[in-house]
N, C-alpha and C positions, 0 to 999 in steps of 0.2 A: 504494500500500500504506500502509496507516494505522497510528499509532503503535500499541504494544502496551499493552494496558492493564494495570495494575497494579505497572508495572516505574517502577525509580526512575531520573532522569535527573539528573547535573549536570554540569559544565561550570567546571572551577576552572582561574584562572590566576593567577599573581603570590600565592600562597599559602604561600609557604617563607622563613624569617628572611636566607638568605645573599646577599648580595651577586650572585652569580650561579650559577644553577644550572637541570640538566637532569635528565629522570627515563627511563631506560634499558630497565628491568625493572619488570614489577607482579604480585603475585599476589593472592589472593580466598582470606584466612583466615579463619573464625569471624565471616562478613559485614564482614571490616573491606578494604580496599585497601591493603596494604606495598608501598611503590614506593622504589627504591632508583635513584642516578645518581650523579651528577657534580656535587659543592658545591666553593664561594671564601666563606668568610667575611669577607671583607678587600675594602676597595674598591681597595687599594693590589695590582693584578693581578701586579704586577712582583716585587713579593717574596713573595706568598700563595703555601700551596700547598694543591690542590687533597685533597678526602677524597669519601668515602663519603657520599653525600647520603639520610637515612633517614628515609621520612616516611610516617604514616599517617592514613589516612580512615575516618570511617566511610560506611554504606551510601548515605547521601545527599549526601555529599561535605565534611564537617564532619573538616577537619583537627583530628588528636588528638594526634600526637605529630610532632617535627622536627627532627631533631639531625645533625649530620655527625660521622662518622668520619676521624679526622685520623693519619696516623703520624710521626714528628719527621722533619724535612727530607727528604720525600718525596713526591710528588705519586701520585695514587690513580687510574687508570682506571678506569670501569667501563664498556665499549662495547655488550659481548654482552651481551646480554637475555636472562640467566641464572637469574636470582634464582627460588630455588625449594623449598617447604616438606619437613621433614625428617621423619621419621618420630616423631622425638621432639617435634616442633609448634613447632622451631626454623627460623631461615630462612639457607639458605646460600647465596654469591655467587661468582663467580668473576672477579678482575681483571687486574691488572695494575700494578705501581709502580716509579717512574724514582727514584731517586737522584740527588745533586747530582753527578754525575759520569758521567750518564747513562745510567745500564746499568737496564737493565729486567729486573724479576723475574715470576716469574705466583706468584697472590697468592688465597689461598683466606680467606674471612671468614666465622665462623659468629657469626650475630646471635641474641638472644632476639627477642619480639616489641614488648620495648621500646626496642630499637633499640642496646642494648647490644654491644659484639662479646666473645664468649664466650673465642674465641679468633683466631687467624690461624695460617697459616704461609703461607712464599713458599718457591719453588721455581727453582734457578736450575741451568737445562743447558745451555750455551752447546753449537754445534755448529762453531765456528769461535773463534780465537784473537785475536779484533779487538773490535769493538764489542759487548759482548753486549746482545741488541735481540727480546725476548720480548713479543708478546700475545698475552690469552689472552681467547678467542672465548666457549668454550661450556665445559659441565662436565653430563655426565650419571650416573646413576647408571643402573650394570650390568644390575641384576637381579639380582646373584650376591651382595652384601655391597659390592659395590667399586665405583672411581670412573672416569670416562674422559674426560681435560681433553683439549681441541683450541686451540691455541696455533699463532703462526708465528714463525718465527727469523728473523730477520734480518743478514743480516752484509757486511762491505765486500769489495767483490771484492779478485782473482778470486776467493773464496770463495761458496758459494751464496748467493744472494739473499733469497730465501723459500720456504720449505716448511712444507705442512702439518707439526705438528709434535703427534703423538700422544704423552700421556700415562697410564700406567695408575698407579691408586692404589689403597693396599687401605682395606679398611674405616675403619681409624684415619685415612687422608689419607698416609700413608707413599709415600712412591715407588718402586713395582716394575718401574716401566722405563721409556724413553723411545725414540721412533722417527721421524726425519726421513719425510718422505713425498713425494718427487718423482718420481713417476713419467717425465715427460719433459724437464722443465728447461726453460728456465732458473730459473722464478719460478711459484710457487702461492699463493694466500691464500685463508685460510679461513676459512670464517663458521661453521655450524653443523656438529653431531654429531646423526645420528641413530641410535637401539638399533633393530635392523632385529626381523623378525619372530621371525627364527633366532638372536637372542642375539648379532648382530655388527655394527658397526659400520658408519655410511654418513656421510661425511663430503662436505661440500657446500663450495664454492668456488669458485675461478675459477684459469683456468691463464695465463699469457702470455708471450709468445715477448721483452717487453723485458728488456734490460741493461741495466745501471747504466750513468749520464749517458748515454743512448740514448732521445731527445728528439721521435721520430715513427718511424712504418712501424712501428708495430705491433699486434699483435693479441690480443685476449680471448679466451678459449671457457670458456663456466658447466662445472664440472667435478662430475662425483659421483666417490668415490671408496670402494669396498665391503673393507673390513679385515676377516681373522675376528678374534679376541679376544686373540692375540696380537701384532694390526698388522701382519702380511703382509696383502699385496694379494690381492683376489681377482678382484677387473673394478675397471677406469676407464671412464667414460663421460664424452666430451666434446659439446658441445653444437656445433650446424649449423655444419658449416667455412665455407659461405657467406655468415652474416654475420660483421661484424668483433669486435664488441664485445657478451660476454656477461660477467653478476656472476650465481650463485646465492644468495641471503641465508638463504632456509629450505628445505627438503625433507619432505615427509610420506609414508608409505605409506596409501593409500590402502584403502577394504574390498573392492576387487575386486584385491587384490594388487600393483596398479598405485602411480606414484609421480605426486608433483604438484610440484612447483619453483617458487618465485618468485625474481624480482631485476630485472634490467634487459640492455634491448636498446639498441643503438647502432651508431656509427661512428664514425670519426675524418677532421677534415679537415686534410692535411697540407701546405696551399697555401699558408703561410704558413713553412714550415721549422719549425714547430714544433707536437706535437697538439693539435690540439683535441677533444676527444670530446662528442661529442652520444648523451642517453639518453633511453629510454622505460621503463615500467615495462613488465615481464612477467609471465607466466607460460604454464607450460606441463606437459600433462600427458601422463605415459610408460605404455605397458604392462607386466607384470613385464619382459618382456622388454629393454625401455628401446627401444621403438619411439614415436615419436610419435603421436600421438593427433587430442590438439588442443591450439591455444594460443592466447594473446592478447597485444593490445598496446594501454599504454594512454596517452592523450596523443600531444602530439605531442614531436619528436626536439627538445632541449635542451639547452647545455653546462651539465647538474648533473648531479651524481649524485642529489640530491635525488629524483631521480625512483623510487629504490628502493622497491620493493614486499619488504616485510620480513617478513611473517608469515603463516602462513598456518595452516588451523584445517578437518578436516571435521568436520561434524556428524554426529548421527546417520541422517540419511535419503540420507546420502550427497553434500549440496550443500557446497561447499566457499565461505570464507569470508577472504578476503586483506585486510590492514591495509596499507600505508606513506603514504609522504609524495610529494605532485603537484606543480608548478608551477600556479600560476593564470591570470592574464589576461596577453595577448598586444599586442603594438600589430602595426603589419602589417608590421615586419620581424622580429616572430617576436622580441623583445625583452621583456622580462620591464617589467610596468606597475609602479610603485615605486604600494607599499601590497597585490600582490596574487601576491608572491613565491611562497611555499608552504601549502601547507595538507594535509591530513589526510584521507584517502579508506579505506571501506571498500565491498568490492567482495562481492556474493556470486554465484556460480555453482553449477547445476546439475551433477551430474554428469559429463555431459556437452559442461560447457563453453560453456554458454547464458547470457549474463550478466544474473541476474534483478534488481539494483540496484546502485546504484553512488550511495555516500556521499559528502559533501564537508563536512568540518568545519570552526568557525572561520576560514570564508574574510576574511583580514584588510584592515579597510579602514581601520586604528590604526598604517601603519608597525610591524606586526609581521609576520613570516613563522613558520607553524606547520610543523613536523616530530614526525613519529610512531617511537619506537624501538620500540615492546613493543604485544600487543592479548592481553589471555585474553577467550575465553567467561566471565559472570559464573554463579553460581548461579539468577538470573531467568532466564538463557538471552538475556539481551542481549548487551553486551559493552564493555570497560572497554581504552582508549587512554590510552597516557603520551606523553610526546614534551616538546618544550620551543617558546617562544617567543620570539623570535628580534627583538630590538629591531634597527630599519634606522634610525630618525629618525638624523639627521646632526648633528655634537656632543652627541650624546646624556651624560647626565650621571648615567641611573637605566640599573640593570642589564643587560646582556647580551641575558644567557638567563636565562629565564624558566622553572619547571618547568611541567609542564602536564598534566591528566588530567583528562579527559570519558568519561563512562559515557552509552551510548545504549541503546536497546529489541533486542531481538531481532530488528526489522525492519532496524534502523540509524538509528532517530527520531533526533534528540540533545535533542526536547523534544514534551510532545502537540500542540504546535503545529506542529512543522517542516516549509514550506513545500514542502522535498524529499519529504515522505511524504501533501502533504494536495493531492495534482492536484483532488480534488473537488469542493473546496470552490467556496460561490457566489461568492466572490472571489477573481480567478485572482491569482495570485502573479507580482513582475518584481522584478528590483532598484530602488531608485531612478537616478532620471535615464533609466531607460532608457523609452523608449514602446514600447508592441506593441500593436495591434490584431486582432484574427483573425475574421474574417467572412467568409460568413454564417455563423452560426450557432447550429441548427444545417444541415448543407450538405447537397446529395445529390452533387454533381461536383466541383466547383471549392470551394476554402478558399483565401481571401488572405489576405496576413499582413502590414501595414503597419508598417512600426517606423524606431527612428532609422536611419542607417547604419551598418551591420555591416561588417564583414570577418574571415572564415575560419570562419562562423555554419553551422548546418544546424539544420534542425527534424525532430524524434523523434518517431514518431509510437507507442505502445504501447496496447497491448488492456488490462483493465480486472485481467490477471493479471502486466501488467509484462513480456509477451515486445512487442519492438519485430514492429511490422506495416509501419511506411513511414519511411526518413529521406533525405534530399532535403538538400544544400549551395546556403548564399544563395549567389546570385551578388553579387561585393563591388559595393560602392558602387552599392547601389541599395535606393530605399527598399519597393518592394514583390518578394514573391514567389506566385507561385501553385502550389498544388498540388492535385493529380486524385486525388482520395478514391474511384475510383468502382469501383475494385476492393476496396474493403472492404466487407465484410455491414454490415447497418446494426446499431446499439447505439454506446455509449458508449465512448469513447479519453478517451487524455491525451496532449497533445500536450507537447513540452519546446524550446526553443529553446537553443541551445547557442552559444558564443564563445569559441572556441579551450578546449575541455576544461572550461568555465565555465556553469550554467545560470543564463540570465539572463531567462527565463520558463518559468510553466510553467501550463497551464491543462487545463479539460476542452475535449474539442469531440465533437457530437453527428452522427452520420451518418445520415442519415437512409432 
């Protein structure tokens, strides 16, 4: 699938004054890019405190403004990829901030769009008489005048742990009530809120059976949880008891009434006396009913969470459209290669759950590792990634984290050149260092494929509309493989070589 034409692309990193910083949330105002995260002005991290990182683009990617928001001895969260334009063409966010004496507030900020904060207020409802320990996830508006924040509490046993923790607000941002939300205990946490069809609430998360200083044997399950408008419960849904380890990050309804889920799948190995959790990126999609459907898994099983799929988007023709952040290249004990930690994926699928392409951004080969917090559809109908960049070099002496935000096509280009979108071309596309051969071709039976040594490789065989037709695992440590084309009609393919979730060729080939 070839880039889209007329749509603008760019690709900025290391582009913001502070010392370290990450970009959380983005929206697409008046053709400009408002990306809001997490700033350190101060290279002195030990006494800095963190604020409001508020920075804009324009539609080619030409940073115009860049300021942090600071509050006196107080450090600023911003996790939830919240940030969202106001009726009055204002921008409002929802955070979170710790005190020197650690107590956490949840923390509403209204900005102009020059990055000014108009005003704030914080919010403090502890549900326990200990630590008070407040984040705040998401923040939606009603439909009715009013506000609906989703936060978790935290607190030291024996006291609850974590619960969803709903907040209603009226028009002004005032507080009209507040409701703990644990349906089974011990422990919930929560990522998103969604305004359901009906005017009510759908809040997404995750449920788990650990206690405090309770260090293995335990379990995940991605939880929905359906409130009406006053925060009673109407249904819980938890995700498959048969695996161990589930996160839900986003939820959408869907146009056939149906729901869609992203986050992550895994397990935990507990051979050691203490967990280790290994994840994959997910998703999965419900009927109204919350029957399974279909679902997917992506990568392979990892000790990061990095592996979160965070966003998720349908379009109008009903294909659905997932952002987050991947692991990259493997050695053969499944060991993360230094230079090719994380990177940035977008995924799109059919309605039905057919996966029509699958992006890879900024795969880093600079000692940095890329992560994705936020993706909107743009006005071109492409679509616009934040996330930040993740210095690994060892004694490092220049920043952290990095902000970071690339704008790609509608197809998922990230430029009219990119190798992921141009299989056609008369020159097939490899990484360096790597060799590949693929002949004859073009073939009528047999296709060989000479390359260095691989391990945990397959090659992808796709028709000329991006549905896979054939894929076939190398056998390790060997330099050729063969494969039998002779069930395919003849016309033109693309064939993709792959190394552990990493495409490291990709060509056409002709069937004859």
């Amino acid at each position: 699938m070839l880039p889209s034409k007329g749509q603008y692309y760019f690709n900025e990193r290391n582009t913001v004054h502070s010392f370290t910083s990450l970009f959380t949330s983005v929206v697409q105002l008046n053709g400009k890019y408002y990306c809001t995260g997490i700033g350190v002005d101060s290279i002195k991290l030990d006494t800095a405190y963190y604020g409001v990182k508020f920075v804009v683009f324009d539609n080619v990617g030409n940073k115009i403004k860049d300021t942090v928001f600071l509050m006196p001895y107080k450090n600023i969260y911003t996790w939830g990829n919240n940030l969202q334009v106001t009726k009055d063409g204002n921008l409002l966010l929802a955070a979170y901030d710790i005190d020197k004496d650690i107590n956490n507030r949840a923390l509403i900020i209204k900005f102009d769009t020059a990055g000014h904060a108009l005003w704030y207020k914080e919010y403090d409802q502890p549900f326990c008489n200990s630590v008070k320990w407040y984040q705040t996830y998401d923040l939606k508006a009603t439909g009715t005048g009013e506000w609906i924040m989703l936060l978790d509490n935290g607190c030291n046993p024996p006291a609850l742990r974590n619960s969803f923790v709903l907040t209603k607000l009226d028009s002004n941002f005032n507080l009209m009530w507040v409701k703990s939300i644990n349906p089974y205990g011990p422990s919930d946490d929560p990522y998103h809120i969604l305004i359901d069809n009906d005017g009510n609430y759908i809040l997404a998360g995750c449920w788990t059976d650990a206690v405090y200083n309770i260090q293995s044997s335990y379990l995940y399950r991605g939880e929905l949880i359906k409130t009406d408008t006053a925060g009673n419960i109407v249904w819980v849904w938890r995700s498959d008891s048969t695996r161990e380890m589930f996160t839900i990050q986003d939820v959408i309804r869907t146009k056939d009434s149906g729901y869609v889920y992203c986050g992550t799948i895994g397990y935990q190995d507990v051979s050691s006396g203490f967990s280790e959790l290994y994840w994959k990126g997910w998703i999965e999609k419900l009927d109204k009913n919350r029957n399974v459907l279909w679902n997917d898994s992506i990568s392979y099983l990892y000790s990061n969470i990095d592996f979160e799929q965070k966003v998720l988007k349908e379009l109008p023709d009903g294909d659905i459209v997932m952002a987050g952040t991947m692991i990259g290249g493997f050695d053969t004990a499944l060991t993360a290669v230094p230079g090719l930690e994380n990177y940035a994926t977008l995924i799109k699928y059919s309605p039905n759950g057919i996966r029509k392409w699958r992006r890879h951004y900024q795969i880093p080969i600079d000692s940095f590792q890329y992560r994705v917090y936020d993706m909107k559809q743009t006005a071109d109908k492409g679509y616009v990634l934040v996330g930040d960049a993740n210095n690994l070099t060892p004694n490092r002496i220049s920043p952290v984290d990095r902000s970071w935000i690339i704008k790609v096509d509608s197809n998922g280009c990230n430029s009219p050149t990119d190798p992921q979108c141009q299989p056609v071309s008369t020159t097939n596309w490899q990484l360096p260092n790597v060799y590949v051969n693929v002949y004859p071709n073009p073939a009528h039976d047999i296709v060989n494929i000479r390359t260095t040594e691989l391990q945990n490789a397959q090659v992808i065989i796709t028709d000329m509309a991006g549905r896979i037709c054939m894929q076939q695992a190398f056998s390790n440590n060997t330099y050729m493989q063969s494969i039998r084309i002779t069930s395919l009609p003849s016309g033109m393919y693309f064939y993709k070589i792959m190394q552990a979730g990493l495409a490291i060729a990709i060509g056409k080939l002709v069937k004859q």
